[in-house]
C-alpha atoms as a printed R data frame, in Angstrom:
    type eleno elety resid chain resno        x      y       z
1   ATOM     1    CA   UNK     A     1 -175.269 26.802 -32.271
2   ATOM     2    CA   UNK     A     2 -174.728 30.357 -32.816
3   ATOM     3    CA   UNK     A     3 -170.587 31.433 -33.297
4   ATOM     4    CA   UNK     A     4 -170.936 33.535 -29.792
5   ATOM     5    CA   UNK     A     5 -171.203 31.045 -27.506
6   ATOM     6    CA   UNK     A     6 -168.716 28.403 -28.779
7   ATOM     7    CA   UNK     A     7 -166.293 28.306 -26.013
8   ATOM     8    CA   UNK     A     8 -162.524 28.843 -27.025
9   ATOM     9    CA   UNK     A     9 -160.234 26.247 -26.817
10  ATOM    10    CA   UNK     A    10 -157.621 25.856 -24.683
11  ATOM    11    CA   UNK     A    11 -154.811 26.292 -27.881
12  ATOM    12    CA   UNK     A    12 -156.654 29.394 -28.846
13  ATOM    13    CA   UNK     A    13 -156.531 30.852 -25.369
14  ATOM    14    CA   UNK     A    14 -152.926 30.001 -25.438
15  ATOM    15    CA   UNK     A    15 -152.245 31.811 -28.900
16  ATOM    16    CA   UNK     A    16 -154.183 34.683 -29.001
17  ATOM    17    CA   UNK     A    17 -152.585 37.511 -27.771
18  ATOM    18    CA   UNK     A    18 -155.454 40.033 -27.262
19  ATOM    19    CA   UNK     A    19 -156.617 37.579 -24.608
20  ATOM    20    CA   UNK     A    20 -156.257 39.366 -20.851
21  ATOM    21    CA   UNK     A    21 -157.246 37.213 -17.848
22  ATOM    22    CA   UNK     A    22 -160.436 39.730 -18.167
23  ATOM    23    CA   UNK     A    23 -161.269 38.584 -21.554
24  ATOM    24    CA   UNK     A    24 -161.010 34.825 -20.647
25  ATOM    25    CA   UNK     A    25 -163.004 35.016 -17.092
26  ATOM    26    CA   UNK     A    26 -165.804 37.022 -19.057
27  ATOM    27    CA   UNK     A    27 -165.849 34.385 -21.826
28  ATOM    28    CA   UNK     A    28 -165.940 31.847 -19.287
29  ATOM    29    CA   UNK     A    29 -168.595 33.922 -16.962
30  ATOM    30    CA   UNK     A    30 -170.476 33.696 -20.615
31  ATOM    31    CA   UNK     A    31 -170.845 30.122 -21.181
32  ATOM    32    CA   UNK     A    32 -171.374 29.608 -17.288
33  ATOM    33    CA   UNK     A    33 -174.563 31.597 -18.078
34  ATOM    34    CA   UNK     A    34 -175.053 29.701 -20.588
35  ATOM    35    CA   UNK     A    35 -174.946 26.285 -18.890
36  ATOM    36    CA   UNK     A    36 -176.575 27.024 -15.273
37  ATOM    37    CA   UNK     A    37 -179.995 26.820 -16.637
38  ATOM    38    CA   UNK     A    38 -179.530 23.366 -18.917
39  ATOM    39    CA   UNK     A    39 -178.222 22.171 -15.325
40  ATOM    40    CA   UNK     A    40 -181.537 23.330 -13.313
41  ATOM    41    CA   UNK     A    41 -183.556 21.912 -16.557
42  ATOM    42    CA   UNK     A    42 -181.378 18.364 -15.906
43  ATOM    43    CA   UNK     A    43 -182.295 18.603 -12.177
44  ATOM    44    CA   UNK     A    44 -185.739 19.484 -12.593
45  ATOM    45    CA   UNK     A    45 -185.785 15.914 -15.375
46  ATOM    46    CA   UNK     A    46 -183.867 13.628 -12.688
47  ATOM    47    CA   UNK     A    47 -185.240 15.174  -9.097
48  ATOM    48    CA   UNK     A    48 -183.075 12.196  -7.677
49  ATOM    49    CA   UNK     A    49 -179.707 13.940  -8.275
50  ATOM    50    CA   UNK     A    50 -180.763 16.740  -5.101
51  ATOM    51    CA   UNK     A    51 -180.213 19.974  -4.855
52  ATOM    52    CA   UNK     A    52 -177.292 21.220  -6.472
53  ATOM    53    CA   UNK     A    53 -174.035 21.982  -4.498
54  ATOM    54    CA   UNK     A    54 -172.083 25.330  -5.571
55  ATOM    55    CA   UNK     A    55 -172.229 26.913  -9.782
56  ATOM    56    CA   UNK     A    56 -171.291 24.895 -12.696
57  ATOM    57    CA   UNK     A    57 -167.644 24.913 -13.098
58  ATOM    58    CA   UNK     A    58 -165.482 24.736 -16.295
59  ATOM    59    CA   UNK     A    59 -162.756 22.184 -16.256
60  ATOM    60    CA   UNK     A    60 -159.257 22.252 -18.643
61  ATOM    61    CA   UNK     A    61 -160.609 19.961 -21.206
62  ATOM    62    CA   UNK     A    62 -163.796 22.134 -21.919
63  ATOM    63    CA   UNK     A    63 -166.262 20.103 -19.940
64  ATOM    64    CA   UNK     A    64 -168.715 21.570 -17.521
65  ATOM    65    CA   UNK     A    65 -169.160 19.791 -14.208
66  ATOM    66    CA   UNK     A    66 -171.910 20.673 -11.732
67  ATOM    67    CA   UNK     A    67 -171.857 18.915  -8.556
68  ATOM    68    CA   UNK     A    68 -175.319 17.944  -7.079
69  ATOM    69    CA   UNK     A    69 -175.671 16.067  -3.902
70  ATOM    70    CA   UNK     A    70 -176.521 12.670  -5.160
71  ATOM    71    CA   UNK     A    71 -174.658 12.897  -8.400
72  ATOM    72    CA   UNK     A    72 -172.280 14.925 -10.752
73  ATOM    73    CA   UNK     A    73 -173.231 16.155 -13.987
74  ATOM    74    CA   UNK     A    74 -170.980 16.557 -17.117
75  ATOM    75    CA   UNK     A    75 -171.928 18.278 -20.386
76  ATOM    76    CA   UNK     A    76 -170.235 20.510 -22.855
77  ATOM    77    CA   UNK     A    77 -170.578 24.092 -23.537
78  ATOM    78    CA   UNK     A    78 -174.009 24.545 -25.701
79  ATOM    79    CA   UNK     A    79 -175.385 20.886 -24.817
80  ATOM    80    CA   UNK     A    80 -179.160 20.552 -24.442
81  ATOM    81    CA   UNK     A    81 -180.051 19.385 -20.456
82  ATOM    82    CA   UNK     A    82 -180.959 16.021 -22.739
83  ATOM    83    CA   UNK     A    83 -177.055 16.420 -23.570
84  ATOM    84    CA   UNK     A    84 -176.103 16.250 -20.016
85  ATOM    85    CA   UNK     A    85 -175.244 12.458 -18.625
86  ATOM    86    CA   UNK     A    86 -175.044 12.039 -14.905
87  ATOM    87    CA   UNK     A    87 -172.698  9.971 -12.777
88  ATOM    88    CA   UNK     A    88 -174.024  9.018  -9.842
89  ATOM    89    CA   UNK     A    89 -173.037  6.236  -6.284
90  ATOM    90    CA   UNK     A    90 -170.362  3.992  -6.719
91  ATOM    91    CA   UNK     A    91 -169.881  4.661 -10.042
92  ATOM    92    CA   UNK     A    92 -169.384  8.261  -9.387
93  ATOM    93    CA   UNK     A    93 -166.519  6.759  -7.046
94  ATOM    94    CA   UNK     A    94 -165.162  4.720  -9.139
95  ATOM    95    CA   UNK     A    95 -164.957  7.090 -12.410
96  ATOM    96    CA   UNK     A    96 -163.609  9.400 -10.016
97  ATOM    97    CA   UNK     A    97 -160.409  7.319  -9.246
98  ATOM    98    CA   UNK     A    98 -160.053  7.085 -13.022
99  ATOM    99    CA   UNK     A    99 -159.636 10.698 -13.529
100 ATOM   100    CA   UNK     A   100 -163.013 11.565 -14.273
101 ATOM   101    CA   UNK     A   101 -163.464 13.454 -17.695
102 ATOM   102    CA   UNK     A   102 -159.909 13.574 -17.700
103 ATOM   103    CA   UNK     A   103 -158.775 10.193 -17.471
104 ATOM   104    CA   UNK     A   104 -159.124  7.285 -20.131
105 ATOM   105    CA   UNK     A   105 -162.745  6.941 -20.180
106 ATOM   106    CA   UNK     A   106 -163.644 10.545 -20.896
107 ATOM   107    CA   UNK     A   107 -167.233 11.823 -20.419
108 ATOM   108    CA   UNK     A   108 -169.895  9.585 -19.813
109 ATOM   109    CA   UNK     A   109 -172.246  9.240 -23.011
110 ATOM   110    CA   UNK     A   110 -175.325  7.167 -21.435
C-alpha cells in the first residue's frame, strides 16, 4: 500500500507538532475517501447487509465502521472490501455489549 494513505496513528497525532485540527480532519477526510468505495464494493458482495446508514466513520483505535441497516461493517484503513468482516443480528448485539472493536475481542476476522 502506497506511504500516502497509511493512516497516522493515534501516538503520532499526539506527537507531532505540525499537526492542526485541519491537518488531522483532512487526513482523516483522506482515508474516508479511501474507504467509502471498499464499503459500497462489500455491500454490492453481501446485498443482505441493506442500504447503508450515514458515511464510514473512523473510530480511536484506527478501525473504520460503516453502519448498514442489517449489519455493521469493520475494516482498516487500506483493506480490500474482501478485508472487510461484517457483524450482523444478535451477534451484532452481543459484540456490541462487549465493546465492539474496542473491547476484548477486537475486530471480527471471519
Amino acid at each position: 500500500m502506497p506511504k500516502s494513505l497509511t493512516k497516522p496513528s493515534i501516538t503520532q497525532l499526539r506527537l507531532s507538532p505540525s499537526l492542526t485540527s485541519t491537518s488531522i480532519d483532512r487526513t482523516i477526510g483522506l482515508h474516508a475517501t479511501y474507504m467509502t468505495p471498499r464499503f459500497d464494493e462489500f455491500a454490492r458482495q453481501h446485498p443482505f447487509v441493506g442500504a447503508k446508514i450515514g458515511g464510514a466513520q473512523w473510530t480511536t483505535n484506527g478501525t473504520w465502521v460503516q453502519e448498514f441497516q442489517n449489519a455493521t461493517a469493520y475494516g482498516t484503513s487500506g483493506a480490500l472490501a474482501s478485508e472487510i468482516h461484517e457483524v450482523h443480528g444478535a451477534i451484532r448485539d452481543r459484540y456490541r455489549s462487549f465493546g465492539g472493536p474496542d473491547g476484548f475481542l477486537g475486530l471480527p476476522i471471519t
